[in-house]
DOLUMBA-421441 format. One record per residue (C-alpha): x, y, z; residue number from 1. Coordinates in nm, 2 decimals. Layout:
<node c1="X" c2="Y" c3="Z" seq="NUM"/>
...
//
This chain:
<node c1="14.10" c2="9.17" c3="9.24" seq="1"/>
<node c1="14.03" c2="9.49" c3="9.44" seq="2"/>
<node c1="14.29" c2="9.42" c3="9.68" seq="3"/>
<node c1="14.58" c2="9.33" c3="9.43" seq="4"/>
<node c1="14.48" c2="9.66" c3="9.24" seq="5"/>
<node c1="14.51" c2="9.87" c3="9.58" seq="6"/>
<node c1="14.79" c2="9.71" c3="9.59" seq="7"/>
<node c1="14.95" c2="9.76" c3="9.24" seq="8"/>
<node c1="14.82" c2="10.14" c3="9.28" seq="9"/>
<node c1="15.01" c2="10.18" c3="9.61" seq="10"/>
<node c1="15.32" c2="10.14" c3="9.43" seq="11"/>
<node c1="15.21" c2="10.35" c3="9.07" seq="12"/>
<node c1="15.10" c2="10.68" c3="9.29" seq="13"/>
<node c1="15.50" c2="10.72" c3="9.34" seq="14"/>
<node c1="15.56" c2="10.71" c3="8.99" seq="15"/>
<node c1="15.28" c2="10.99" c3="8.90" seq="16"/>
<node c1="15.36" c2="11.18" c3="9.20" seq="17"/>
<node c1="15.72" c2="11.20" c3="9.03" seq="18"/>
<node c1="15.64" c2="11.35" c3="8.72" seq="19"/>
<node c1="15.69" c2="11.73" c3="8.60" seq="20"/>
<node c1="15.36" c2="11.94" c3="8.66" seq="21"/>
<node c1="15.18" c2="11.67" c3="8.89" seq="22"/>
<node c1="14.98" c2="11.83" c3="9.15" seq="23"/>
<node c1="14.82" c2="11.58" c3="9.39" seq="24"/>
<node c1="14.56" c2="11.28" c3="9.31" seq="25"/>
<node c1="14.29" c2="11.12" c3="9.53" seq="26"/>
<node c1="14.18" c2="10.76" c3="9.42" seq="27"/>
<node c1="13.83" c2="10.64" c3="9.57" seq="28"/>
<node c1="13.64" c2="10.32" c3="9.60" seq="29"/>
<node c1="13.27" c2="10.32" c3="9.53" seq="30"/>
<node c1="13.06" c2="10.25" c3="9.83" seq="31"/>
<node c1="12.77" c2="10.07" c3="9.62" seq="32"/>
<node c1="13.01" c2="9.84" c3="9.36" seq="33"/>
<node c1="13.34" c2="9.76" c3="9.54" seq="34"/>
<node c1="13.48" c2="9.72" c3="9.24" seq="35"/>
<node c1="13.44" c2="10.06" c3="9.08" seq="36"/>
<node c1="13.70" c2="10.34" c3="9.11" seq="37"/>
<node c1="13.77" c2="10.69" c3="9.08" seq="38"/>
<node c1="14.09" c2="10.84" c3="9.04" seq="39"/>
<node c1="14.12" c2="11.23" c3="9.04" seq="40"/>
<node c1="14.50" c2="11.34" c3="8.93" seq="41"/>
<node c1="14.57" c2="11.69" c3="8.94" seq="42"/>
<node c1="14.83" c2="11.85" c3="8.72" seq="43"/>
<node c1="14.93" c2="12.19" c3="8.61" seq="44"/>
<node c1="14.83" c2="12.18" c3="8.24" seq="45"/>
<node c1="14.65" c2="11.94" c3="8.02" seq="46"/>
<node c1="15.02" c2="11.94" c3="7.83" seq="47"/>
<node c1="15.17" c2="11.77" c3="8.20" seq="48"/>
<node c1="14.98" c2="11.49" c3="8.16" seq="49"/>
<node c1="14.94" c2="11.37" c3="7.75" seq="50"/>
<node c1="15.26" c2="11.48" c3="7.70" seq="51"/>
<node c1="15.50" c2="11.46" c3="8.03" seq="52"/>
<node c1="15.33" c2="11.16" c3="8.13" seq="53"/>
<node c1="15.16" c2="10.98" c3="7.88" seq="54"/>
<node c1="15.47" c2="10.94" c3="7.67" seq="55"/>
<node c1="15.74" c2="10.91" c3="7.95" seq="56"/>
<node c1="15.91" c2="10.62" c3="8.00" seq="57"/>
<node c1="15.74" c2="10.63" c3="8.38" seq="58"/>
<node c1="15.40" c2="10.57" c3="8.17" seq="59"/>
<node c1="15.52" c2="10.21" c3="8.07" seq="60"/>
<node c1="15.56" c2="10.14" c3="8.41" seq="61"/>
<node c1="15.24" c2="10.24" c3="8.52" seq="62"/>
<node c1="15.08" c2="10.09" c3="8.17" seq="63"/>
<node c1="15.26" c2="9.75" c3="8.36" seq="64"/>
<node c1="15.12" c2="9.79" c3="8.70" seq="65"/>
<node c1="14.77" c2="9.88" c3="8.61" seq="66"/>
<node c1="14.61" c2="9.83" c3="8.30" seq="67"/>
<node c1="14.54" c2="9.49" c3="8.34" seq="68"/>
<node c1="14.30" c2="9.57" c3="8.59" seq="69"/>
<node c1="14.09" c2="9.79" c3="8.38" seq="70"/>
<node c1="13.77" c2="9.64" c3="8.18" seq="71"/>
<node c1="13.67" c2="9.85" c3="7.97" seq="72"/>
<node c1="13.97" c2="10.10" c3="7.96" seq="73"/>
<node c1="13.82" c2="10.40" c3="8.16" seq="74"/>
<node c1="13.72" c2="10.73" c3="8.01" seq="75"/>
<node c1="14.01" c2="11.01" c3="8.08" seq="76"/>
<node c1="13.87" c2="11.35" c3="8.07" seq="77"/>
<node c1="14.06" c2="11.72" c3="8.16" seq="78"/>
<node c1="13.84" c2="11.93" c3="8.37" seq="79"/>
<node c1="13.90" c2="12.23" c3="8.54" seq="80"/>
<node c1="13.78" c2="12.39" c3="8.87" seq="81"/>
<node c1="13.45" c2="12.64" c3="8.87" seq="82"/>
<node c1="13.35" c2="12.65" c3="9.24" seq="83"/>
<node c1="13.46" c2="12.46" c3="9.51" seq="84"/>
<node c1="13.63" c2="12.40" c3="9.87" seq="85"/>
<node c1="13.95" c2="12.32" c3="9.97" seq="86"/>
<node c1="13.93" c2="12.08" c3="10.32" seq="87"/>
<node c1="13.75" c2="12.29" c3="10.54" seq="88"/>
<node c1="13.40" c2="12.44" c3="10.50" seq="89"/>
<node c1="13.33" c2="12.77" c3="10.43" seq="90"/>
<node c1="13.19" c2="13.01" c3="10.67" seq="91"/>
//
């Protein structure tokens, strides 16, 4: 079912990219088990995402699209950045 996922996803990334206090997202496909995923969404507070999006009307929509796809329901952590690069590698 990767293929109908990538496709349900392809139309839920416009309703997250919508919301108040989204940043960007990356969604990636394991190499090893083509059926694993890993999405990355970026928002401005912890507050932007269990509150503006988790209990937004949006939310249902993307409860519709995608979580039929998900066994088990995956783990949704809030990290935030320690070190890192942005695109290009540091000289």
């Amino acid at each position: 079912m990767a293929s109908e996922f990538e496709a349900a996803f392809s139309i839920a990334q416009d309703i997250i990219a919508s919301m108040p206090g989204y940043l960007g997202h990356e969604l990636q496909k394991c190499i090893e088990q083509d059926h694993h995923y890993m999405l990355l969404v970026k928002w401005r507070t912890v507050a932007d995402h269990e509150i503006g999006f988790r209990q937004s009307a949006q939310y249902q929509e993307w409860r519709k699209l995608l979580h039929h796809f998900y066994d088990p329901f995956p783990t949704v952590l809030h990290y935030q950045t320690v070190s890192g690069t942005q695109g290009e590698a540091a000289s």
